[in-house]
C-alpha positions in Angstrom: -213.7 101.1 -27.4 -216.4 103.7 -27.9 -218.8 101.2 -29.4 -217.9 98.7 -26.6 -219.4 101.5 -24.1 -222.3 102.4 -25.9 -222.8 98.9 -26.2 -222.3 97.8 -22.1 -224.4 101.1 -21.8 -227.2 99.5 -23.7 -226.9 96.7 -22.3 -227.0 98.3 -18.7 -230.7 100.2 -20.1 -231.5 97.0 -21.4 -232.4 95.5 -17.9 -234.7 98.5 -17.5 -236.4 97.9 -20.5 -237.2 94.1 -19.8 -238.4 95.6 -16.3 -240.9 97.6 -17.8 -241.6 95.2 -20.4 -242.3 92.4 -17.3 -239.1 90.4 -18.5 -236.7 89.2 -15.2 -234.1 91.3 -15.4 -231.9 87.9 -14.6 -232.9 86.3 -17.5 -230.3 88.3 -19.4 -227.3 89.3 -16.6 -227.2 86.5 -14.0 -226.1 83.1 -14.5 -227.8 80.1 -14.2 -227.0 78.1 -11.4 -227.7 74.8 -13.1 -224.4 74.3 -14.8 -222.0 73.6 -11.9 -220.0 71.1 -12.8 -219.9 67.5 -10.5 -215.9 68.2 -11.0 -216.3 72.0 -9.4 -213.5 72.2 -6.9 -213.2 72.8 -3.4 -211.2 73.4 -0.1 -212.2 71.3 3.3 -210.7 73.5 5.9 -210.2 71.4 9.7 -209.9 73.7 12.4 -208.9 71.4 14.1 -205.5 71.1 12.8 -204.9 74.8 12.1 -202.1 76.4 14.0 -202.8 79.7 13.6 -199.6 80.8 11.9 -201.2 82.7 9.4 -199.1 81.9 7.1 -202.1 81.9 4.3 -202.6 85.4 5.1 -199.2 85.8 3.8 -199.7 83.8 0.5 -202.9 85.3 0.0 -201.9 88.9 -0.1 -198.9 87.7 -2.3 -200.6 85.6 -4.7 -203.1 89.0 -5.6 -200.1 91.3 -6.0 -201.0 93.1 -2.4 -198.1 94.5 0.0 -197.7 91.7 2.4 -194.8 92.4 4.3 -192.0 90.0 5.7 -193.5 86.8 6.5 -192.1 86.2 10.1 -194.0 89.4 10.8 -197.3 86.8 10.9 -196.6 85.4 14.0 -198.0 88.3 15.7 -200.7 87.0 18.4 -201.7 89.8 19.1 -204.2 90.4 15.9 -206.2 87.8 17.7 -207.6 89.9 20.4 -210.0 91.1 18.4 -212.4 89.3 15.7 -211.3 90.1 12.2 -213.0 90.5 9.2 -212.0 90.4 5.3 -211.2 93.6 4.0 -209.5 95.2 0.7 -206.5 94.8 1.8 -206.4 91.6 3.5 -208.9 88.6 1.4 -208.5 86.0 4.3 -208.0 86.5 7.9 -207.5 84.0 11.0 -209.1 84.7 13.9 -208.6 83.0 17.1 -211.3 81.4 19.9 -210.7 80.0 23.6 -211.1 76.6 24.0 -212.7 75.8 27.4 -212.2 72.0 27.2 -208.6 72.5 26.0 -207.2 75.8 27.4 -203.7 74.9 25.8 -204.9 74.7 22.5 -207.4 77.4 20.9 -209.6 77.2 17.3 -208.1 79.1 14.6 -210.5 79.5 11.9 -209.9 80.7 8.6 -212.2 83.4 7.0 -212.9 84.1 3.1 -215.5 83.9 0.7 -217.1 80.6 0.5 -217.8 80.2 -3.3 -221.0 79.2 -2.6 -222.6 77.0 -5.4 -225.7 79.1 -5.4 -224.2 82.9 -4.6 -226.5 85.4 -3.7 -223.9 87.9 -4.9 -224.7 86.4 -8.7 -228.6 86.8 -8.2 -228.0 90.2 -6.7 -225.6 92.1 -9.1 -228.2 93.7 -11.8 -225.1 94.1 -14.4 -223.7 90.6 -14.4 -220.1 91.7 -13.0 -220.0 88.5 -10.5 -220.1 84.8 -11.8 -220.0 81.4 -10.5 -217.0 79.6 -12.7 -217.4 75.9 -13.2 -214.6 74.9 -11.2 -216.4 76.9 -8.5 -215.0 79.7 -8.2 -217.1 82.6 -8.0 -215.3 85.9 -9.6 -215.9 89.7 -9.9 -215.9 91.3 -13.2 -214.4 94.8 -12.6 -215.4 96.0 -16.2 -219.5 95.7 -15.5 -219.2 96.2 -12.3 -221.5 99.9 -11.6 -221.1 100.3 -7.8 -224.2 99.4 -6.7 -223.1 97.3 -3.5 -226.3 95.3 -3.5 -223.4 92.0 -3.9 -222.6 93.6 -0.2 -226.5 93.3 0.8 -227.4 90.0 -0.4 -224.0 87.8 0.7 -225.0 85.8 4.1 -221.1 85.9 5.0 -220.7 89.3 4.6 -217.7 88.6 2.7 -217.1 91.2 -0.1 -215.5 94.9 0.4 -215.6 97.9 -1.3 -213.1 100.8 -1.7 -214.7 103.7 0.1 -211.4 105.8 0.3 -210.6 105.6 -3.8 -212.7 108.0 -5.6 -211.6 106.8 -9.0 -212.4 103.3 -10.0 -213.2 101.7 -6.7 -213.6 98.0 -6.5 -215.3 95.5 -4.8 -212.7 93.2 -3.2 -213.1 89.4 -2.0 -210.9 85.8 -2.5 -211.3 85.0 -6.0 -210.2 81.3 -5.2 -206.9 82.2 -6.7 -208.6 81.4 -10.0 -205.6 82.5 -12.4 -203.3 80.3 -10.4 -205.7 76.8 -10.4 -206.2 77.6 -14.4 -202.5 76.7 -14.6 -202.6 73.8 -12.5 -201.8 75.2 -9.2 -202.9 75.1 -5.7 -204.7 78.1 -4.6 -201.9 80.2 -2.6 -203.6 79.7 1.1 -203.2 75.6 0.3 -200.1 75.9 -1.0 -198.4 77.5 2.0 -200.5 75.7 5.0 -197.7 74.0 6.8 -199.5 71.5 8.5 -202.2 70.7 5.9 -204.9 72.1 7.2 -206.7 73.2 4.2 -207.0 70.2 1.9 -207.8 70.9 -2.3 -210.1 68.9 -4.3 -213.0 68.2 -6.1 -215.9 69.3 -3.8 -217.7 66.0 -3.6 -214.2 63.8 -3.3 -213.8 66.4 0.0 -217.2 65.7 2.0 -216.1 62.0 1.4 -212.8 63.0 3.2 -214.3 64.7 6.1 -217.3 61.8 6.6 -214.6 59.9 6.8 -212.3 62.0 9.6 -215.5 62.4 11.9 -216.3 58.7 11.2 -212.4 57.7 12.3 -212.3 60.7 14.8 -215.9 60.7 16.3 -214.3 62.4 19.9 -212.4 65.2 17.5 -215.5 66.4 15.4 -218.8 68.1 15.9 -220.5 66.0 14.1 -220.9 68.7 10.8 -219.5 69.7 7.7 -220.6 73.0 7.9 -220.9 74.1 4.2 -222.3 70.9 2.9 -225.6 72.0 3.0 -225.6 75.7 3.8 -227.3 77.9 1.6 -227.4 75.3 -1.3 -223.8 74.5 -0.2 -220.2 76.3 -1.0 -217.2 75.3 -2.1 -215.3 75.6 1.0 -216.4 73.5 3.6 -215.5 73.5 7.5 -214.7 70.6 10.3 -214.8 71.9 13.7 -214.5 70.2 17.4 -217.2 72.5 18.8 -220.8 73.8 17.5 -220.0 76.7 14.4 -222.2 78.9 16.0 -219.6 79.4 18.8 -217.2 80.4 16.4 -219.2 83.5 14.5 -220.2 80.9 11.5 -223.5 82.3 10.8 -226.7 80.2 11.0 -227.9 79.4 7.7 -230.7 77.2 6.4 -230.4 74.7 3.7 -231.8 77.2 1.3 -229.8 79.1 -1.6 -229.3 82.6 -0.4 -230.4 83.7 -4.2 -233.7 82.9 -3.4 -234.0 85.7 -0.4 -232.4 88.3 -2.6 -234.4 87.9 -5.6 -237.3 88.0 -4.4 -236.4 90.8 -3.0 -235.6 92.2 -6.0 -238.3 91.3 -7.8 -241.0 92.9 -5.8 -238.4 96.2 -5.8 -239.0 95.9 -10.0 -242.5 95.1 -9.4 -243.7 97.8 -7.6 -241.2 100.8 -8.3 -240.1 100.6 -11.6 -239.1 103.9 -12.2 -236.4 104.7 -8.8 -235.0 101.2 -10.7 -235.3 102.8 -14.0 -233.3 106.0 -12.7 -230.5 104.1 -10.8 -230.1 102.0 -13.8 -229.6 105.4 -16.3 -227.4 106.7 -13.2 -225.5 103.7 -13.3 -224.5 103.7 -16.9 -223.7 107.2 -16.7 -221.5 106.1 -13.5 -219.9 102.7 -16.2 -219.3 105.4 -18.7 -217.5 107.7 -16.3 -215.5 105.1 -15.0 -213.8 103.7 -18.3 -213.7 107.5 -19.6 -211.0 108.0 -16.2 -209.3 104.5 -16.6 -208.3 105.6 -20.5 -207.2 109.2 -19.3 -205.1 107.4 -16.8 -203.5 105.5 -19.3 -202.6 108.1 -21.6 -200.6 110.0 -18.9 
């Protein structure tokens, strides 16, 4: 295990060292984003249909080992007086809009990372600790992971958390796209439990076939989007709505990646002040180091 920390340690210095040298730092932590698979999955999500019986909330919480309480106690309105947001303790939320043209039946919309096929999160981390899977997914590796937050900056959804009130081993917290239950086959927990079928699974381009279709059959039902199709490159979850996005906090994105923003970003940070970046790198593998040195102390007890 020691040579495994001097050698993520290294590794850690080693993006400093191409800095200096001129070398992208991402050439040898982030992925490339040209790999993603035609077969990646995906999750259309029709608001129109959603009941709000957060239900997924539920599943969620259950399928990541989180205390999520007795079931029935989700159909509690009153958690939709107020906008909710992700947090460590909850991965997706439902929040709840008025309907003027229907009164009788609000928008529920779902919340949770969006997987997006070009994350910014991936450009952003300078150890490596989030990737974009091939089946899209997009994961956070706890082991590289050094604190920074800048995963927190860069994402456009505002999605991931971190765990300011644990002063050992905090992590950063998000929807992982129940990845360890779709390697075995199954439906990611949220799909699995939607009782009205809301949220429909499936390979990503098989889905914006689904919903062209819906807002072709349904022209009166549907704004006439599928926002995430194009949105920042496009994600892997994708959205059918009967009223503009904006009007239900979906944030206003162009059509290009978010990576692009945040690296160049980054780029003119290594540029220009090489040695702040040369100092929070050090403190950072000092910080990696730390961490592991607690997680084995706390297994020994």
């Amino acid at each position: 295990m020691g040579d495994l920390n001097r050698r993520n340690f290294l590794k850690t210095l080693g993006v400093v060292g191409a800095t200096v040298s001129g070398i992208p730092a991402k050439k040898l932590l982030a992925q490339s984003h040209a790999d993603l698979s035609e077969d990646r999955m995906g999750v259309l999500v029709d608001t129109t249909v959603c009941i709000g019986c957060r239900r997924c909330e539920w599943a969620c919480k259950t399928a990541h080992d989180i205390p999520a309480g007795d079931i029935e106690s989700y159909s509690d309105e009153s958690v939709f007086n107020k906008m909710r947001r992700p947090a460590n303790d909850s991965y997706t939320v439902v929040n709840r809009y008025n309907n003027q043209e229907n009164p009788n039946k609000p928008v529920n919309v779902k919340v949770q990372c969006m997987h997006c096929d070009q994350p910014a999160c991936v450009s952003a981390c300078i150890v490596g600790a989030f990737s974009k899977k091939e089946n899209g997914s997009v994961v956070w590796d706890g082991s590289m992971c050094i604190g920074c937050r800048y995963c927190m900056v860069a994402c456009p959804f505002q999605v991931p958390t971190f765990e300011y009130d644990k002063a050992i081993q905090p992590n950063i917290n998000k929807c992982d796209f129940c990845i360890e239950r779709t390697k075995d086959g199954l439906l990611p927990g949220c799909v699995e439990i939607c009782p009205v079928e809301a949220l429909t699974y499936g390979k990503r381009r098989n889905l914006i076939e689904v919903a062209e279709k819906r807002m072709e059959l349904y022209p009166g039902r549907y704004n006439n989007k599928i926002y995430g199709f194009t949105e920042v490159g496009g994600t892997s979850w994708m959205y059918l709505a009967s009223k503009d996005f904006e009007e239900l906090d979906f944030p206003k994105l162009g059509d290009k990646p978010a990576p692009g923003v945040s690296e160049s970003i980054q780029h003119g940070i290594f540029a220009y002040f090489v040695p702040p970046i040369a100092l929070y790198a050090l403190l950072g593998g000092i910080m990696w180091i730390a961490k592991n040195k607690d997680s084995k102390e706390e297994g020994k007890k």
